[in-house]
LOKOLGU-150763 format. One record per residue: x negated, y negated, z of N, C-alpha, C in turn; residue number from 1; residue in one letter. Coordinates in steps of 0.2 Angstrom, whole numbers, plus 5000, padded with zeros to 4 digits. Layout:
% LOKOLGU-150763
+------+------+------+-------+-------+-------+------+------+------+-----+------+
| n.px | n.py | n.pz | ca.px | ca.py | ca.pz | c.px | c.py | c.pz |  nr | rest |
+------+------+------+-------+-------+-------+------+------+------+-----+------+
|    X |    Y |    Z |     X |     Y |     Z |    X |    Y |    Z | NUM |    A |
...
+------+------+------+-------+-------+-------+------+------+------+-----+------+
% end
This chain:
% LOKOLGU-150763
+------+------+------+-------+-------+-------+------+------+------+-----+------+
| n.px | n.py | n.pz | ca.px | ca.py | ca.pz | c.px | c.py | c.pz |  nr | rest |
+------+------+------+-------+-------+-------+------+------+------+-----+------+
| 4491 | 4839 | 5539 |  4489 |  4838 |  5545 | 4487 | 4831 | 5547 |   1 |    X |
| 4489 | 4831 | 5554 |  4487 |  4821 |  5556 | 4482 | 4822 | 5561 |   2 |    X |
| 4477 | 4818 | 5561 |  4471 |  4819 |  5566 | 4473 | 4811 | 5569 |   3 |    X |
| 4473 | 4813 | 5575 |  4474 |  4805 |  5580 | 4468 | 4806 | 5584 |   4 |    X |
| 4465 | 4798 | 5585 |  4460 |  4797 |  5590 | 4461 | 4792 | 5593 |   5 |    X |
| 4461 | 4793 | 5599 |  4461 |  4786 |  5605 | 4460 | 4783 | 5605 |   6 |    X |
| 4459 | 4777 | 5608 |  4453 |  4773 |  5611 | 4455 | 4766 | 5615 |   7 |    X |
| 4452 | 4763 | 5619 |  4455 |  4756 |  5621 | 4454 | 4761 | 5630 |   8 |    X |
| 4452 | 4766 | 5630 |  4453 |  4767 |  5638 | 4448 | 4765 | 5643 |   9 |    X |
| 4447 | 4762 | 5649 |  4443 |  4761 |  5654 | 4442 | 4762 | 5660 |  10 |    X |
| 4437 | 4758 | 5665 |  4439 |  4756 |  5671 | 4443 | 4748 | 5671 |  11 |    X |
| 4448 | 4748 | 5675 |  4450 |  4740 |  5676 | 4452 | 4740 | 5684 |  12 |    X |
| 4454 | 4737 | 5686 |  4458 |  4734 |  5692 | 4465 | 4731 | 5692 |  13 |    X |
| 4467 | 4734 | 5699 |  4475 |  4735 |  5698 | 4477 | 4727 | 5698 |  14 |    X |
| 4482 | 4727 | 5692 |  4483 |  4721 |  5690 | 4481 | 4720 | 5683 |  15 |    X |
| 4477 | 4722 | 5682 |  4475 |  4721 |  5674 | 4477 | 4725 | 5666 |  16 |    X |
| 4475 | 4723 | 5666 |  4478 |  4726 |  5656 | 4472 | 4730 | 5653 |  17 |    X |
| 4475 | 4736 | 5650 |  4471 |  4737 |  5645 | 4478 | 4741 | 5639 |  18 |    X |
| 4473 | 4738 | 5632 |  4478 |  4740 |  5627 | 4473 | 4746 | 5623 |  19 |    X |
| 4477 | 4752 | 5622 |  4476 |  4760 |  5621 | 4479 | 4759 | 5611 |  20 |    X |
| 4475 | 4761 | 5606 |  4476 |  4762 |  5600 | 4476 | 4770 | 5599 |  21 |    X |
| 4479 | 4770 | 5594 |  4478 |  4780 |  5593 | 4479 | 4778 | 5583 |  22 |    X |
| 4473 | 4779 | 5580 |  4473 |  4780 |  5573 | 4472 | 4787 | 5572 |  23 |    X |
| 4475 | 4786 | 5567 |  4478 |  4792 |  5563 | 4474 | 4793 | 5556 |  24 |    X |
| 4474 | 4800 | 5554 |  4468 |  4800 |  5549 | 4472 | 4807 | 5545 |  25 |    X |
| 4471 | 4807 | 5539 |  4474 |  4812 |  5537 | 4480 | 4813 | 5534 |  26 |    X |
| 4486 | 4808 | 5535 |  4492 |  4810 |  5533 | 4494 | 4799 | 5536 |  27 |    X |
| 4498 | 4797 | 5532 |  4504 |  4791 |  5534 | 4506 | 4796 | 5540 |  28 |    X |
| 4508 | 4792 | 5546 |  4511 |  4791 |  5551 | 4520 | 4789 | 5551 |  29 |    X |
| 4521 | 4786 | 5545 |  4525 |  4782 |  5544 | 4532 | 4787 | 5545 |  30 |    X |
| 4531 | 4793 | 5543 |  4537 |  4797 |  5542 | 4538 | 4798 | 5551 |  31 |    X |
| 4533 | 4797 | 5557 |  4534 |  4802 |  5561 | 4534 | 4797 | 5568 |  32 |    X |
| 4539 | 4801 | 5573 |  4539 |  4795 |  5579 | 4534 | 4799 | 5582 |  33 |    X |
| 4532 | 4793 | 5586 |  4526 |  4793 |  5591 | 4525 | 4792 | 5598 |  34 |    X |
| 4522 | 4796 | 5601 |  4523 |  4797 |  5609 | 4516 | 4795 | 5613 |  35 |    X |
| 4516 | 4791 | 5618 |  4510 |  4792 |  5623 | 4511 | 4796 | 5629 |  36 |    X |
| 4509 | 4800 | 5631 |  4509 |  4803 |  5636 | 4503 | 4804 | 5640 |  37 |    X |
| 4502 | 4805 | 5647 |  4496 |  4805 |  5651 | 4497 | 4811 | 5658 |  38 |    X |
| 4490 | 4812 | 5660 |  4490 |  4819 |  5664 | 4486 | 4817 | 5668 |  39 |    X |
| 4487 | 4815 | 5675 |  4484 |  4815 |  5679 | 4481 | 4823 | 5682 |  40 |    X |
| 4473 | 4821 | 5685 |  4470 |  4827 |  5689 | 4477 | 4832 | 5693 |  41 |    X |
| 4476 | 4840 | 5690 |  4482 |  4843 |  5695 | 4489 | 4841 | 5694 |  42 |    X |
| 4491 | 4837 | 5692 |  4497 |  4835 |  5690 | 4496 | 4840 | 5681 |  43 |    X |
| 4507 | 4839 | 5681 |  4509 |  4841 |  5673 | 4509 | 4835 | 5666 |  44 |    X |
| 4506 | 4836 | 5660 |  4507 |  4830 |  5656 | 4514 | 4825 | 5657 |  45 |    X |
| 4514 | 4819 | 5656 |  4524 |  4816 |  5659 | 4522 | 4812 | 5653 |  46 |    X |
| 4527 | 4810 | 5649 |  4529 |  4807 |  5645 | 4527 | 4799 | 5648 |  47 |    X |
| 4526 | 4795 | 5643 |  4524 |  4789 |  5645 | 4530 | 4783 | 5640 |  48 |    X |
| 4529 | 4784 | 5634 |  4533 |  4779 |  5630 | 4533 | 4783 | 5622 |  49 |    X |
| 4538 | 4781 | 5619 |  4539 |  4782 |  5614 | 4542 | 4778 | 5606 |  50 |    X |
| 4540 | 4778 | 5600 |  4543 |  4774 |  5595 | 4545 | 4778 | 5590 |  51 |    X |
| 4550 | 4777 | 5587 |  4553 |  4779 |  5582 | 4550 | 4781 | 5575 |  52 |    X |
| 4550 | 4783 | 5570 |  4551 |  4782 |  5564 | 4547 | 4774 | 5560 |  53 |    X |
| 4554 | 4771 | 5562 |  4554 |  4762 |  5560 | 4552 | 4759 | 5565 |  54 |    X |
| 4552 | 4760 | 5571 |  4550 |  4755 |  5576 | 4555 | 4751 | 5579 |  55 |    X |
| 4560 | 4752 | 5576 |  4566 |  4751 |  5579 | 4568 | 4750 | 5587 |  56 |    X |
| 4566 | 4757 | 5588 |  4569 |  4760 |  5594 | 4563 | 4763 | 5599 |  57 |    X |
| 4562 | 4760 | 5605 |  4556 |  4762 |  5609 | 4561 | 4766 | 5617 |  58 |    X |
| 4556 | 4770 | 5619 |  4560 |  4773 |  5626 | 4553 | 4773 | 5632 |  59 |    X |
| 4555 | 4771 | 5637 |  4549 |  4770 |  5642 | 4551 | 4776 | 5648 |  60 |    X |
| 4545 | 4778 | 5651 |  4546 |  4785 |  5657 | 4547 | 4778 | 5662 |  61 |    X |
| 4553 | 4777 | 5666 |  4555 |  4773 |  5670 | 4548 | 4770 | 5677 |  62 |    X |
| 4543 | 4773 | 5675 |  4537 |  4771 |  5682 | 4534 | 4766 | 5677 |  63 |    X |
| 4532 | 4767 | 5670 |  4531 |  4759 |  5667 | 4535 | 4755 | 5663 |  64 |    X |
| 4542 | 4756 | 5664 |  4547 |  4751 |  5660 | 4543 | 4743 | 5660 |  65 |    X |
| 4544 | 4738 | 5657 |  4543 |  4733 |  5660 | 4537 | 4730 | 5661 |  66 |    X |
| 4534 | 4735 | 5661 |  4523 |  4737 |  5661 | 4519 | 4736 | 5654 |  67 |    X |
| 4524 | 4740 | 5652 |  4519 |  4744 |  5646 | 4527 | 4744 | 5637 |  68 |    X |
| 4521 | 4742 | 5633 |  4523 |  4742 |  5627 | 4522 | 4745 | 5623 |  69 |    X |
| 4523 | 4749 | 5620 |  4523 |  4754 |  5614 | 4525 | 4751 | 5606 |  70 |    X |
| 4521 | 4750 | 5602 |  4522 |  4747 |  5594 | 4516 | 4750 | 5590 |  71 |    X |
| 4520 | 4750 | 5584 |  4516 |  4753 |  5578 | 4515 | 4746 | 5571 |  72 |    X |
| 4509 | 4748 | 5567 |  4508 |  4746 |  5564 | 4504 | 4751 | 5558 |  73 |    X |
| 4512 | 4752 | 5554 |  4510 |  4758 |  5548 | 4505 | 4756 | 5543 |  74 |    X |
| 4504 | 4751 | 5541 |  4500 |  4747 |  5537 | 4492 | 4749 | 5540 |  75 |    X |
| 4490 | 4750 | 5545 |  4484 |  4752 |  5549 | 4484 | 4760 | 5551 |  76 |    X |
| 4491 | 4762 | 5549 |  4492 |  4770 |  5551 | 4489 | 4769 | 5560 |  77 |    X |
| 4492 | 4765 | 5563 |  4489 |  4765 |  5571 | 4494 | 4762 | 5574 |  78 |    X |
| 4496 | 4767 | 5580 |  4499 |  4763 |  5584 | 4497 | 4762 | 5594 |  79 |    X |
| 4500 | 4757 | 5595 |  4497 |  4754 |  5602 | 4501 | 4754 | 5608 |  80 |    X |
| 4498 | 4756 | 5612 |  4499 |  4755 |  5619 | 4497 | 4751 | 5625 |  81 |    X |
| 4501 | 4744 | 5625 |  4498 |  4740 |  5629 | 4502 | 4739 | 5635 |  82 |    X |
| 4496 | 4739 | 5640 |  4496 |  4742 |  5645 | 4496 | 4734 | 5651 |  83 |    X |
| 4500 | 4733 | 5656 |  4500 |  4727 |  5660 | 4500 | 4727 | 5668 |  84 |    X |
| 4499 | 4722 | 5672 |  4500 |  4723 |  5678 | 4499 | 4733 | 5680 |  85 |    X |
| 4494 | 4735 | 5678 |  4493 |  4743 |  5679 | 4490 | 4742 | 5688 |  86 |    X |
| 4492 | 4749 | 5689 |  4491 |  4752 |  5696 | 4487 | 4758 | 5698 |  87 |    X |
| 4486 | 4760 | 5704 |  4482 |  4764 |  5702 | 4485 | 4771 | 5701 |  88 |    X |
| 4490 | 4772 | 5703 |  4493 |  4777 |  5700 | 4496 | 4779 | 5692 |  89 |    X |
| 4493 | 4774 | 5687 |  4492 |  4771 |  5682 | 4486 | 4777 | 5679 |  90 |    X |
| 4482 | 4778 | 5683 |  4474 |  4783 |  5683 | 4478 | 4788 | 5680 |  91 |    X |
| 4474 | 4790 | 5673 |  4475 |  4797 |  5670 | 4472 | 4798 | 5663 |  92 |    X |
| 4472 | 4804 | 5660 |  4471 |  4804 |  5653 | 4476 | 4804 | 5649 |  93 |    X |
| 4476 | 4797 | 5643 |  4482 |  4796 |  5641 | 4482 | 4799 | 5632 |  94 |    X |
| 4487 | 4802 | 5631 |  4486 |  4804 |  5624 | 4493 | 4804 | 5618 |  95 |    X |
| 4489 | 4801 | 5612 |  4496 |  4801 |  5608 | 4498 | 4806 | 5604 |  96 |    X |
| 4504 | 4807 | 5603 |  4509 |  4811 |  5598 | 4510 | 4811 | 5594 |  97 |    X |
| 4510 | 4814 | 5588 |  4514 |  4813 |  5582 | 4521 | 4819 | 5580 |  98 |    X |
| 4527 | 4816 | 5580 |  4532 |  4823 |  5578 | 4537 | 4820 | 5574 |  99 |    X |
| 4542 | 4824 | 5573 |  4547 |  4821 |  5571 | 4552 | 4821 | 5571 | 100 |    X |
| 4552 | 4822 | 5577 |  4559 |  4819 |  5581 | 4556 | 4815 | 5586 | 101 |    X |
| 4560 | 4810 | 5589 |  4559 |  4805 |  5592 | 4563 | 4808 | 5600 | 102 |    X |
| 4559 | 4811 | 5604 |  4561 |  4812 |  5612 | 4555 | 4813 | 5614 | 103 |    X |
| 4556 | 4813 | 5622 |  4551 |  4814 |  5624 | 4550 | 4818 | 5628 | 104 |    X |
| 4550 | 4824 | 5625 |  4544 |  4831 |  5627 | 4542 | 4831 | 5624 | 105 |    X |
| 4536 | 4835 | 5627 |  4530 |  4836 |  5624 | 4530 | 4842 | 5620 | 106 |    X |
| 4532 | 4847 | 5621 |  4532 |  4852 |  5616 | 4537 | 4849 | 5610 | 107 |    X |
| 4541 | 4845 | 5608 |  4542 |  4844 |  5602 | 4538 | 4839 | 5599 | 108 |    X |
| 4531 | 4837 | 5598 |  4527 |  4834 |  5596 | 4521 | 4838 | 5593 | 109 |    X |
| 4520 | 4837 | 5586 |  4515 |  4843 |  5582 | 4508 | 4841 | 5582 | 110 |    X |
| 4506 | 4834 | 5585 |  4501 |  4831 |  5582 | 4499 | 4828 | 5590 | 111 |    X |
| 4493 | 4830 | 5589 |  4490 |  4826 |  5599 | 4481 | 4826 | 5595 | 112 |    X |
| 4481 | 4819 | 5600 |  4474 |  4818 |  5598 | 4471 | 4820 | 5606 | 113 |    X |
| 4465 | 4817 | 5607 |  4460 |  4820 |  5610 | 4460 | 4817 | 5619 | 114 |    X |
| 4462 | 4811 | 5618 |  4464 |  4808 |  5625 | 4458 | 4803 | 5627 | 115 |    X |
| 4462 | 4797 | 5629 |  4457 |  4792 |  5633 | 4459 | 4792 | 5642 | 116 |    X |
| 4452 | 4790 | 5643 |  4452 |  4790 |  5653 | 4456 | 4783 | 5654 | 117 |    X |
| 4461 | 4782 | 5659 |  4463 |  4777 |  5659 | 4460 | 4777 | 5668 | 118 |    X |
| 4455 | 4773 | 5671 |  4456 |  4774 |  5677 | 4456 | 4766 | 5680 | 119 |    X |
| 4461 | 4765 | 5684 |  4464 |  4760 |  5689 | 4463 | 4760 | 5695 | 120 |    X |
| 4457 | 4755 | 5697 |  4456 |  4755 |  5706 | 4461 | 4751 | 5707 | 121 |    X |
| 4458 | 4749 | 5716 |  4463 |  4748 |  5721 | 4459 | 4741 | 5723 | 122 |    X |
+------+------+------+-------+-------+-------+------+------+------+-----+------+
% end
């Protein structure tokens, strides 16, 4: 079993940064690729970013290419999502995955933590 906890979420303004952690407890992470994903109110969970295995290989959901960063540090068993120029459409509960395979849906991820508020005014 991998138990993930979030944290790093707030209020900011549109335009600012926050960077989102998700440690891991229970097992190395190191075998397993990792996904951010978030839910906005009434909306379906959407895939946000994801990393590989090795860190290799990252994929971004195209509304934050160029935004948002996703990296791991296995030695910490924690990986990051840092988060730029955010918007307010940005606003949602963000939460990470653990699976093993590297895509991004959400049903194929065995390990979700609890989820941080991200909320972004105007």
């Amino acid at each position: 079993q991998v138990q993930l906890v979030e944290s790093g979420g707030g209020l900011v303004q549109a335009g600012g940064s926050l960077r989102l952690s998700c440690a891991a407890s229970g097992r190395t992470l190191s075998p397993y690729a990792m996904g951010w994903f978030r839910q906005a109110p009434g909306k379906e969970r959407e895939f946000v970013a994801a990393i590989n295995w090795s860190g290799a290989d990252t994929t971004y959901a195209d509304s934050v290419k160029g935004r948002f960063t996703i990296s791991r540090d296995d030695a910490k068993n924690t990986v990051y999502l840092q988060m730029n120029s955010l918007k307010p459409e940005d606003t949602a509960v963000y939460y990470c995955a653990a699976g093993v395979v590297f895509v991004v849906i959400p049903r194929r991820y065995d390990y979700w933590g609890q989820g941080t508020q991200v909320t972004v005014s105007s």
